[in-house]
C-alpha positions in Angstrom: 176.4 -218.4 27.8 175.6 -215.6 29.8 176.9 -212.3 30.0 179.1 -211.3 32.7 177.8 -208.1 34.7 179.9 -205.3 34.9 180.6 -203.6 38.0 180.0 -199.6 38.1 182.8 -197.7 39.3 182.9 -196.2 42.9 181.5 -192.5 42.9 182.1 -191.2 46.2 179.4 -188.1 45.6 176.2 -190.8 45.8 174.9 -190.8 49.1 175.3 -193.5 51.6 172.4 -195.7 52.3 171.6 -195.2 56.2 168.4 -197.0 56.8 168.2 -200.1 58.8 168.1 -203.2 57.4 167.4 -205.2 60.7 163.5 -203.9 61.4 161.8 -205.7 64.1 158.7 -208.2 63.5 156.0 -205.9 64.0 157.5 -202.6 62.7 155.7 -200.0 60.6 157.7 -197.6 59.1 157.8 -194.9 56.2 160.8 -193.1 54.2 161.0 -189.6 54.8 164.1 -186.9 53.8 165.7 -184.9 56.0 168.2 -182.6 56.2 171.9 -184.5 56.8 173.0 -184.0 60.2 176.8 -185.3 59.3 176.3 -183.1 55.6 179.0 -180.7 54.6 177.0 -178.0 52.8 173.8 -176.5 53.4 170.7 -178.4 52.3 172.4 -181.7 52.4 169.3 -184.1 53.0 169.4 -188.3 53.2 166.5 -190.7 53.2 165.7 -191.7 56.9 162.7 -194.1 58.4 160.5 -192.9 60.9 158.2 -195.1 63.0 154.4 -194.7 62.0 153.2 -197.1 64.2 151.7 -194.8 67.2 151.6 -191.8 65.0 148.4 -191.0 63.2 149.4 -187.7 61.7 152.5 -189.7 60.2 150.9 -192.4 58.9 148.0 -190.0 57.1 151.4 -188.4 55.4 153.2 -191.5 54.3 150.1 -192.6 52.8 149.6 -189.2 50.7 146.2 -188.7 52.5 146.8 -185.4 53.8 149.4 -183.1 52.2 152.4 -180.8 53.4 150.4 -178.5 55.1 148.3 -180.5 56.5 150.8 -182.6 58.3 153.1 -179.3 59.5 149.7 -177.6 60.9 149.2 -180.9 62.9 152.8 -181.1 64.3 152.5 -177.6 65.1 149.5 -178.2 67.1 150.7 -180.8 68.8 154.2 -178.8 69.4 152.3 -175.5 71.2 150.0 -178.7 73.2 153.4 -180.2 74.6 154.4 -176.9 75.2 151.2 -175.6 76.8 151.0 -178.9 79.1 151.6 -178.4 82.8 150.8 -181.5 83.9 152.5 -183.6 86.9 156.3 -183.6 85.6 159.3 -186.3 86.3 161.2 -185.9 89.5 164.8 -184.0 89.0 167.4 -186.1 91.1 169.5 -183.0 90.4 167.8 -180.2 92.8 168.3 -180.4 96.2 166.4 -181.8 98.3 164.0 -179.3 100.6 161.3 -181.0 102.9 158.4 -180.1 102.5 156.0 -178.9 99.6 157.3 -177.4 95.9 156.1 -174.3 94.6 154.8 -174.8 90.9 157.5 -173.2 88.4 156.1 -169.8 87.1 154.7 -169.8 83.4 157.2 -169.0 80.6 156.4 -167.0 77.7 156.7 -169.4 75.3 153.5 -171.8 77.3 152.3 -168.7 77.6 152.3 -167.8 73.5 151.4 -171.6 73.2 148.2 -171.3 75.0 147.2 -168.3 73.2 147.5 -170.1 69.6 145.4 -173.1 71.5 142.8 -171.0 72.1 142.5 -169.4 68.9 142.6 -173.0 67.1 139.8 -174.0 69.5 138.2 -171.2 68.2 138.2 -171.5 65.0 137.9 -175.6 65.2 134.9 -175.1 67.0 134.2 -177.9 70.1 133.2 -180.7 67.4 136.1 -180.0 66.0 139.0 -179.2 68.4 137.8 -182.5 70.1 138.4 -184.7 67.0 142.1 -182.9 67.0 142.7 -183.9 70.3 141.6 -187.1 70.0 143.6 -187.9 67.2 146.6 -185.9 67.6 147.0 -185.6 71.0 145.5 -189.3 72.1 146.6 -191.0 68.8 143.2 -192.5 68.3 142.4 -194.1 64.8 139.2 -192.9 63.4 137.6 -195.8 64.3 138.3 -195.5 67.6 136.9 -191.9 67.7 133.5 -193.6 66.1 133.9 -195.7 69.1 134.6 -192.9 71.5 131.2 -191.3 70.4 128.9 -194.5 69.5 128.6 -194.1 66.1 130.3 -197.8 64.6 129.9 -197.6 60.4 132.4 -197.1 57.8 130.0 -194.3 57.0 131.0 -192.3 60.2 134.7 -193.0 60.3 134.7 -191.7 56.7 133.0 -188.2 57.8 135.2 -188.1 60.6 138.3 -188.5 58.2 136.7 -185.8 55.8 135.9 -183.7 59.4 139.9 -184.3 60.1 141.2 -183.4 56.9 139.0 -180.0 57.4 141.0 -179.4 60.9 143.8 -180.1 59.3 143.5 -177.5 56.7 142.0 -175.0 59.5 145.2 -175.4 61.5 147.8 -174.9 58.3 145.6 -172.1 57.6 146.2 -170.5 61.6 150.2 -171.4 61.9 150.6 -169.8 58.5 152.0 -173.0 56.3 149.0 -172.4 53.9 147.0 -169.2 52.6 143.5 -169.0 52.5 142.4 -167.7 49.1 144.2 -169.5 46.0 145.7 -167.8 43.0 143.2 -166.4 40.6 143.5 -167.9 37.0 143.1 -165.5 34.5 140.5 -166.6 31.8 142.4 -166.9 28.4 138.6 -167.3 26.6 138.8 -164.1 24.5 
């Protein structure tokens, strides 16, 4: 005969399991934590799903191919390129309207600062190199669409251009300051 299971009792300090359950067909999603937006103390953090399917950067994070770092250098980037943008913007129903032409908005400090850090990534990328960021973080091109891009088809080029990435990668946690360039001496214990 088998045993009956026994129930565990209600603790009310477990957290609540917010993730959908209902995912469309063709959804591609990874767990991440973040901090609890309806928390009661500081540092409160559930488990949430974020989409993966247009996002390269996320996707090379889920899957534990690039690390912390890595991943905050690349939203950084891409934060100070959204910022930097001045490209053709969304009509506000809200202004009035005045006939005739507009006169482009001034530039703010902070597209100002952002441009400034662009330029210094580019920099230090080099143009092989701040290319491949753009295409990938900026475009959201997969690496074999960058092979593609530049005519070179193998697996042995979309490899290099993963390795190239990676390097990027490390190059911009390196310039937003989320990583430090020389590592922690180990004292030799040989004597």
């Amino acid at each position: 005969m088998p045993r009956a299971r026994r129930r565990k009792p209600y603790d009310p300090v477990q957290a609540h399991d917010r993730r959908s359950q209902d995912l469309p067909y063709n959804a591609e999603v990874a767990t991440v934590e973040v901090d609890d937006p309806l928390g009661l103390e500081l540092g409160e953090t559930i488990i949430a799903l974020r989409s993966i399917r247009n996002d390269p950067l996320g996707r090379l994070h889920a899957h534990r191919q690039i690390d912390d770092a890595q991943y905050r250098g690349g939203r950084a980037f891409q934060g100070d390129w959204e910022r930097a943008e001045r490209g053709p913007r969304a009509v506000d129903t809200t202004r009035d309207y005045v006939d005739g032409g507009q006169r482009r908005e001034p530039i703010t400090e902070g597209q100002r600062q952002s441009a400034l850090r662009l330029n210094r990534a580019e920099h230090e990328l080099g143009a092989d190199g701040s290319m491949l960021v753009r295409d990938v973080l900026i475009l959201g091109m997969t690496m074999e669409q960058v092979g593609q891009r530049r005519g070179l088809h193998t697996q042995r080029w979309q490899d290099y251009f993963a390795r190239r990435f990676r390097e990027c990668l490390d190059r911009l946690a390196l310039l937003y300051g989320f990583a430090t360039s020389h590592p922690v001496p180990v004292k030799d214990h040989r004597r």
